[in-house]
TIKE-379297 format. One record per residue: residue number from 0; residue in three letters; chain; x, y, z of N, C-alpha, C, CB in turn. Coordinates in pm, 1 decimal. Glycine has a CB too. Layout:
residues N
   num   residuo   cadena        n_u        n_v        n_w       ca_u       ca_v       ca_w        c_u        c_v        c_w       cb_u       cb_v       cb_w
   NUM       ALA        A          X          Y          Z          X          Y          Z          X          Y          Z          X          Y          Z
...
END
This chain:
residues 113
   num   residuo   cadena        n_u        n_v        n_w       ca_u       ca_v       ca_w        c_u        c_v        c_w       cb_u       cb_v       cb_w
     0       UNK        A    15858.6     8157.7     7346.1    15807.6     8061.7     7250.0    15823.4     8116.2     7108.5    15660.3     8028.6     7279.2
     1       UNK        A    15852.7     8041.5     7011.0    15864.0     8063.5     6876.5    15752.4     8035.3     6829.5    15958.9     8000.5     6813.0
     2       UNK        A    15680.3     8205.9     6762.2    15568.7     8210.8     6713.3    15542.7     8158.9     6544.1    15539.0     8344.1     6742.6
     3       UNK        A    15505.8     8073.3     6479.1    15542.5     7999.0     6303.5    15481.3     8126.0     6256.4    15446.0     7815.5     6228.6
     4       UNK        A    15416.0     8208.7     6287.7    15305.3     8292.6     6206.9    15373.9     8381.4     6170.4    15181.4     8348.2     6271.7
     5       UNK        A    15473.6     8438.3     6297.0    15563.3     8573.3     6276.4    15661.9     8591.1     6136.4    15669.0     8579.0     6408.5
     6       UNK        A    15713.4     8458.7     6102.5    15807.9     8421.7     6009.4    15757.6     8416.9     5866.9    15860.7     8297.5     6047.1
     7       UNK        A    15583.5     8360.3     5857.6    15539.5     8311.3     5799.4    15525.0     8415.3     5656.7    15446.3     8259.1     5874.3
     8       UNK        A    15545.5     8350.6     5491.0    15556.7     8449.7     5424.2    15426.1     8528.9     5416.4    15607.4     8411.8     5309.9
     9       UNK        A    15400.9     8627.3     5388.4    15295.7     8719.0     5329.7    15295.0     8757.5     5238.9    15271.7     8805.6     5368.7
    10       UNK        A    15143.7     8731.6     5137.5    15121.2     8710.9     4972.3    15031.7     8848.3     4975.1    15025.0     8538.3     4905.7
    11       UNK        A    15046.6     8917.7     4862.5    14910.6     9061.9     4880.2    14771.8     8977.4     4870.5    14907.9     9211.6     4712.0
    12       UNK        A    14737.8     8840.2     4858.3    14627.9     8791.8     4835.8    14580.1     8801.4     4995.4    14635.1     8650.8     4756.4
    13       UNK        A    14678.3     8836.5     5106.5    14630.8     8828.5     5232.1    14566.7     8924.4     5284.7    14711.0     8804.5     5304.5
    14       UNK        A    14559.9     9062.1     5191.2    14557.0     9155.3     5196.3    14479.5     9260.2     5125.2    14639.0     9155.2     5197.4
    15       UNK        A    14432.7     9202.8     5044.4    14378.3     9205.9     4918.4    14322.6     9145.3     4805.5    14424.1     9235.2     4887.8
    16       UNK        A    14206.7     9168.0     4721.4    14162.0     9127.1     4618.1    14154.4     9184.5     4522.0    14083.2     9093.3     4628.1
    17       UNK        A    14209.4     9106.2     4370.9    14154.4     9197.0     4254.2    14087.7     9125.4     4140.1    14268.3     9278.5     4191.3
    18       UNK        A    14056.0     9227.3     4026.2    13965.1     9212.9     3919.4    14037.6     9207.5     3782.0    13866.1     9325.5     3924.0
    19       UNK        A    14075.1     9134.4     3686.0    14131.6     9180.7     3554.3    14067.8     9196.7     3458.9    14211.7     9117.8     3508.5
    20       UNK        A    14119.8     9282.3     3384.7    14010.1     9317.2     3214.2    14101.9     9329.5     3135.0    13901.9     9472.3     3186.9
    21       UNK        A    14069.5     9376.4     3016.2    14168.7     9346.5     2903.3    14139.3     9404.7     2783.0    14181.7     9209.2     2875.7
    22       UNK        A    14201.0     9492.0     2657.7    14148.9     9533.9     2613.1    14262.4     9584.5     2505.9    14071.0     9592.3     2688.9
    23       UNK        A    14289.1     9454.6     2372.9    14358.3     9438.9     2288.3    14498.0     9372.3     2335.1    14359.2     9553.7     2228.9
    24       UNK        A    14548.2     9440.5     2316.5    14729.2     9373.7     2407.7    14738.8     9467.8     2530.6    14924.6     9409.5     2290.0
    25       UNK        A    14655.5     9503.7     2608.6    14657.7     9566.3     2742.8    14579.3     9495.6     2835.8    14612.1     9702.7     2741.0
    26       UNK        A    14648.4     9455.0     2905.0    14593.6     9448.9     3046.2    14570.3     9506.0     3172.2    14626.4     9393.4     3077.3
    27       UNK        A    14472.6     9511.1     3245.6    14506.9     9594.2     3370.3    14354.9     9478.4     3453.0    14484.5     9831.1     3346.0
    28       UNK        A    14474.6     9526.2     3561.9    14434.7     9455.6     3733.2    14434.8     9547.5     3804.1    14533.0     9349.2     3813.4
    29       UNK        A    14282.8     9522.6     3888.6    14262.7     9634.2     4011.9    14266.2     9550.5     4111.9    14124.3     9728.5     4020.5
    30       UNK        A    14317.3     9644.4     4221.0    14347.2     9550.7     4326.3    14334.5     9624.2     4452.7    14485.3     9487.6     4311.9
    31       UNK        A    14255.5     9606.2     4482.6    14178.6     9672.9     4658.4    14193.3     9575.0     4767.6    13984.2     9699.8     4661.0
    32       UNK        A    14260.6     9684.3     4843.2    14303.9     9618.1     4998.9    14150.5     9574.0     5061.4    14395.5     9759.2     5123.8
    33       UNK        A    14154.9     9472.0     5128.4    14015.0     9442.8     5254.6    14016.1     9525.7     5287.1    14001.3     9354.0     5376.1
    34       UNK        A    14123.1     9595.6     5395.5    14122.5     9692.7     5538.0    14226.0     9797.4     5455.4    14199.9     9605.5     5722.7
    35       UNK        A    14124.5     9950.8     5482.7    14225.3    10088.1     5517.9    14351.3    10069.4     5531.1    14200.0    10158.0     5642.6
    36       UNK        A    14347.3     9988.6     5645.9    14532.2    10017.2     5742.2    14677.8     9954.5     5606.3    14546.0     9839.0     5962.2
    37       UNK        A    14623.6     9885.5     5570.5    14673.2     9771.7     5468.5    14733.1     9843.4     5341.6    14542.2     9667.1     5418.6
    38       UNK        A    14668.1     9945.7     5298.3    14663.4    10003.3     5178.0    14777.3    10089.2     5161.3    14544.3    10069.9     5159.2
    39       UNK        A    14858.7    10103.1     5279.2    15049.1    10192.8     5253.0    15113.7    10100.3     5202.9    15162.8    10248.0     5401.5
    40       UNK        A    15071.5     9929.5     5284.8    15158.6     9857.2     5240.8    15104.3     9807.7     5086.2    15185.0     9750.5     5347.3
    41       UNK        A    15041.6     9772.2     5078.0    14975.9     9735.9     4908.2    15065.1     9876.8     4810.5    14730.2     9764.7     4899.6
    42       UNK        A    15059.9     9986.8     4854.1    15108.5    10096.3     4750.6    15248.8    10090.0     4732.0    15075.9    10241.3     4793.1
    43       UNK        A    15305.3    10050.5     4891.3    15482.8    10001.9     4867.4    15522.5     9895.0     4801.2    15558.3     9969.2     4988.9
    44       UNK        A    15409.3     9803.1     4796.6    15459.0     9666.7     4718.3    15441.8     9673.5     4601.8    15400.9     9543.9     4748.5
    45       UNK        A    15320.2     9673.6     4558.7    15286.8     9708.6     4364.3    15302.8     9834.7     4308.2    15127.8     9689.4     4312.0
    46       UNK        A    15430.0     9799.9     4311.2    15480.3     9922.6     4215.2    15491.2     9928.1     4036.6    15627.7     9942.9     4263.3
    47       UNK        A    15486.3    10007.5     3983.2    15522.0     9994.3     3812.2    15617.9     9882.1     3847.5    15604.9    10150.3     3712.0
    48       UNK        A    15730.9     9917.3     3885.0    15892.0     9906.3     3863.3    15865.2     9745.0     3914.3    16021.6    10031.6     3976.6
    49       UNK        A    15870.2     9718.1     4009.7    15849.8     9583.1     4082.3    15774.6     9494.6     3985.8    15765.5     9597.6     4224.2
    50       UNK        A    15635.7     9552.3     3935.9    15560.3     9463.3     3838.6    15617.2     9389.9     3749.1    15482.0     9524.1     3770.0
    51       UNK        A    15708.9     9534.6     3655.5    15782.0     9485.0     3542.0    15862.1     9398.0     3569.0    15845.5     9568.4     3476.7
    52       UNK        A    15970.8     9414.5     3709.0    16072.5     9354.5     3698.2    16044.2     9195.9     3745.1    16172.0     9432.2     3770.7
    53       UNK        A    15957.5     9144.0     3807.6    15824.6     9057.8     3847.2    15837.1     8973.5     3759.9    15679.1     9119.1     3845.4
    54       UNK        A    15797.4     8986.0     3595.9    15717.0     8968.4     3494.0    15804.4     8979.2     3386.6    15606.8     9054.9     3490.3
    55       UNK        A    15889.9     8969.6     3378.7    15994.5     9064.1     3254.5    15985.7     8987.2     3128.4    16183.8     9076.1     3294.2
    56       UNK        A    15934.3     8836.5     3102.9    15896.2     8782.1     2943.8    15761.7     8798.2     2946.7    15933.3     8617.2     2898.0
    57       UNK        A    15641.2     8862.4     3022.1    15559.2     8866.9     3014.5    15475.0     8989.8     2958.0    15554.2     8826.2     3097.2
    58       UNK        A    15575.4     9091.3     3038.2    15528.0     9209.1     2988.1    15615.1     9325.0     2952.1    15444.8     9248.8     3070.9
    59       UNK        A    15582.3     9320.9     2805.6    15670.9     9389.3     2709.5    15651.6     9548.0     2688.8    15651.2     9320.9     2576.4
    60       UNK        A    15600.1     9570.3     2740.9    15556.2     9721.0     2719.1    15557.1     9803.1     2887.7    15372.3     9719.3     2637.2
    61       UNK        A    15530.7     9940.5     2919.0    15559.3     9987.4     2987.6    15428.0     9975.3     3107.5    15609.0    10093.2     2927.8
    62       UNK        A    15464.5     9966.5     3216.6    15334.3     9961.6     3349.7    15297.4    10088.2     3407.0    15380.2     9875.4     3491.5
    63       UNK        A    15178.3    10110.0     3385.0    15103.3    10212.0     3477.0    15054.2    10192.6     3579.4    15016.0    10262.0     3436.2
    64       UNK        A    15027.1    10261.9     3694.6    14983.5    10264.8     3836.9    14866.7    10398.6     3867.8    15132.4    10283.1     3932.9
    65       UNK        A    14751.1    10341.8     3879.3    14678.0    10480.7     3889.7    14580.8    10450.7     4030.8    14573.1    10521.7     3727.8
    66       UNK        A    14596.6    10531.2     4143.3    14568.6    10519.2     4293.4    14481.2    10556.4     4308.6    14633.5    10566.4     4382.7
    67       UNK        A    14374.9    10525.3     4360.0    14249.4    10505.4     4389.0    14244.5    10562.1     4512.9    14204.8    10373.6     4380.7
    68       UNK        A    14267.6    10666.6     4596.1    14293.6    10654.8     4719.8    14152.5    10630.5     4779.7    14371.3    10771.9     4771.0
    69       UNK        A    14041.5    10680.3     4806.4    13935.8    10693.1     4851.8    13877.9    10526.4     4871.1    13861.5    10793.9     4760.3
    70       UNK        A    13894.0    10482.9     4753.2    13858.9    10330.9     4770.8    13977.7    10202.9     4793.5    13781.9    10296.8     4637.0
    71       UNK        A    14096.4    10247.7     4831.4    14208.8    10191.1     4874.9    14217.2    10071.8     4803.3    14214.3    10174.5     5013.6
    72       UNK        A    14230.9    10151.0     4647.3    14274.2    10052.2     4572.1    14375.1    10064.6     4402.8    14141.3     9990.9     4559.7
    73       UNK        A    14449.1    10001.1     4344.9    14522.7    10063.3     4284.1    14471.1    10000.4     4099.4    14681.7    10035.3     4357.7
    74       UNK        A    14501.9    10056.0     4027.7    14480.0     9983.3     3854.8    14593.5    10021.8     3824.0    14354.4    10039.5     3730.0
    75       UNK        A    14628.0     9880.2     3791.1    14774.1     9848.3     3687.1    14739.8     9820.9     3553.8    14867.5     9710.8     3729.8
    76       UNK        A    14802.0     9894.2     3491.6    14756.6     9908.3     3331.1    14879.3     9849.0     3307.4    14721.9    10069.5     3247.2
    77       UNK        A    14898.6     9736.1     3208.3    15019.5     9662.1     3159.6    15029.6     9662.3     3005.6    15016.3     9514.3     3210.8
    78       UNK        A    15102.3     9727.0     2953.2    15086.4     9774.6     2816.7    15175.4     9622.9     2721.3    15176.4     9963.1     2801.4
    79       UNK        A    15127.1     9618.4     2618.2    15241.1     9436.3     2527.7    15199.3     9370.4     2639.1    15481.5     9420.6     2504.2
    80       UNK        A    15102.2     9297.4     2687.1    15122.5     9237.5     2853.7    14999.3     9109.1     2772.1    15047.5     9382.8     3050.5
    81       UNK        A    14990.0     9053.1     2641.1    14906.6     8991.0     2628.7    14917.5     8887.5     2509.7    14817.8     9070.2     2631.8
    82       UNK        A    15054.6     8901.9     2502.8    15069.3     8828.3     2369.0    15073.0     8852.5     2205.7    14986.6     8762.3     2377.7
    83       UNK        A    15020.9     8974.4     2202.3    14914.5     9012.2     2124.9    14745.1     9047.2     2109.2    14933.3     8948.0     2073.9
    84       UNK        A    14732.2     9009.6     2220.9    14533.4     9028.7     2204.5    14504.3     8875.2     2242.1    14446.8     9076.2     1993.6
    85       UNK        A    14374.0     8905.8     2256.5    14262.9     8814.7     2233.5    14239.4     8733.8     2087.4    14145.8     8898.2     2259.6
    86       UNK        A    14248.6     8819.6     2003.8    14275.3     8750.1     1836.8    14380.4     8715.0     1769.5    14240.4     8821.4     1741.2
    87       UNK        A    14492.9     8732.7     1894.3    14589.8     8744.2     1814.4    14671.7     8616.1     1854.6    14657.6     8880.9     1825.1
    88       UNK        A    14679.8     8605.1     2005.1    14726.6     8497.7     2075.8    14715.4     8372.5     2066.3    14701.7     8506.5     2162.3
    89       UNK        A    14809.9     8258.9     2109.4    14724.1     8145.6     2104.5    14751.1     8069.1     2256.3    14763.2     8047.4     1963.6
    90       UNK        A    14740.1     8173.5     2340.3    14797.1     8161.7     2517.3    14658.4     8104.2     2544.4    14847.1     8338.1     2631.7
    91       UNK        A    14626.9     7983.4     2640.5    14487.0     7959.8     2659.1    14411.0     8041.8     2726.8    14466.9     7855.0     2710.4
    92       UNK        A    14460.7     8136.4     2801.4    14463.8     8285.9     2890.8    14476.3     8437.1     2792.3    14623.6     8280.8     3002.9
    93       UNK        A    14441.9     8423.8     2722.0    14466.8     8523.8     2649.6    14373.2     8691.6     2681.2    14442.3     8455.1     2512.5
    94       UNK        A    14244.6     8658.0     2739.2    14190.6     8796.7     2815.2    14293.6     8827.5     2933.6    14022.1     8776.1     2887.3
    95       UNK        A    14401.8     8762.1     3000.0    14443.5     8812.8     3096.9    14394.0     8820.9     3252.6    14452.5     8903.0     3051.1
    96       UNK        A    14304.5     8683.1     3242.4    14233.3     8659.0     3370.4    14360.7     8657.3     3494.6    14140.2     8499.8     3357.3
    97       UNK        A    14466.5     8544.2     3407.7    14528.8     8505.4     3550.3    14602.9     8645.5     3599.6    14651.6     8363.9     3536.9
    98       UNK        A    14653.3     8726.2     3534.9    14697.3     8834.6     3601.5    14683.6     8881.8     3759.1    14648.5     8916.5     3533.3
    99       UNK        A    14558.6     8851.8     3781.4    14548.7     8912.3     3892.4    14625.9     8784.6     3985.0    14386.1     8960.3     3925.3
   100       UNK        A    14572.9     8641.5     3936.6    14614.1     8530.9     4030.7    14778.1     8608.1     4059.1    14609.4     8343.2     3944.6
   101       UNK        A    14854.5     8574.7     3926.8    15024.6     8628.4     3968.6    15022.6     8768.9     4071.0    15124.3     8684.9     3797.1
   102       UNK        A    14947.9     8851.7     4017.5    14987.7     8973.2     4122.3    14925.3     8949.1     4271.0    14924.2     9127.8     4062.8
   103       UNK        A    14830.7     8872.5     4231.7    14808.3     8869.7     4444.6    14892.2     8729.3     4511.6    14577.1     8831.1     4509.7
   104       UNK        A    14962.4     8679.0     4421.0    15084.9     8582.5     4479.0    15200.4     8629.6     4481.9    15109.7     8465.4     4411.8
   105       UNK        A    15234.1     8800.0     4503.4    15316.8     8852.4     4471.2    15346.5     8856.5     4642.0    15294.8     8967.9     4367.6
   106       UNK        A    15483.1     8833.0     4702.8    15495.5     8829.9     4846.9    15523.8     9020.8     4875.1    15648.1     8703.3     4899.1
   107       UNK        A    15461.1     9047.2     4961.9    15461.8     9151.2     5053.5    15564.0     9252.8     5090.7    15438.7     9100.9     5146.9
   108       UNK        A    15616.2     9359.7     5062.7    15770.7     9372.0     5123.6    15730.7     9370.8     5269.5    15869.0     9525.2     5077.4
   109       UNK        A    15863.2     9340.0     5335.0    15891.3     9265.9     5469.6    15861.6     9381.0     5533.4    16041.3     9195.3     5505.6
   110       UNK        A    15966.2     9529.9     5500.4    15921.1     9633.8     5637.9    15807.2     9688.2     5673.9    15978.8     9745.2     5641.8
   111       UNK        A    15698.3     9619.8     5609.3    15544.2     9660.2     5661.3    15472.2     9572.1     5697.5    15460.4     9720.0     5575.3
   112       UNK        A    15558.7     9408.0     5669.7    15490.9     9308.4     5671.4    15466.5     9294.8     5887.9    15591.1     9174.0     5564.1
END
């Protein structure tokens, strides 16, 4: 029998939840796996490199990744990632809430999926 589930894509939102903050033209999203087991694949998928290349009119400046291991979870620091600021912008998003929405709609890589 052909299982639909097996095929089916996988988003890190399946996998994970995160938080965004913001702080001038920087942004950063934390993003903690539900489950332990989950958290190799969350570290193979959100990468600097992947983020940027993800995002590339969005975020103009360079991405940090800082691993949380104990609490199986990662902070992406996104440097130019805001327009300009909060005062500066005129994005209706300008704290950088949705960030996290885009990164946990980010699909999964497949060899862990």
């Amino acid at each position: 029998m052909n299982n639909p589930q097996r095929n089916a894509r996988k988003i890190v939102r399946d996998i994970a939840h995160a938080r965004a903050g913001d702080k001038g033209n920087t942004s950063n999203v934390n993003v903690w796996a539900y489950d332990a087991a989950d958290f190799e694949l969350l570290k193979r998928t959100l990468t600097p490199e992947r983020i940027k290349r993800e995002f590339p009119d969005l975020i103009r400046g360079k991405v940090e990744r800082y691993i949380i291991e104990h609490l199986h979870g990662l902070n992406l620091v996104m440097h130019d990632a805001l327009e300009g600021g909060v005062n500066r912008s005129l994005n209706l998003d300008s704290h950088g809430k949705s960030w996290s929405y885009l990164i946990l709609g980010l699909e999964l890589e497949k060899d862990g999926a």
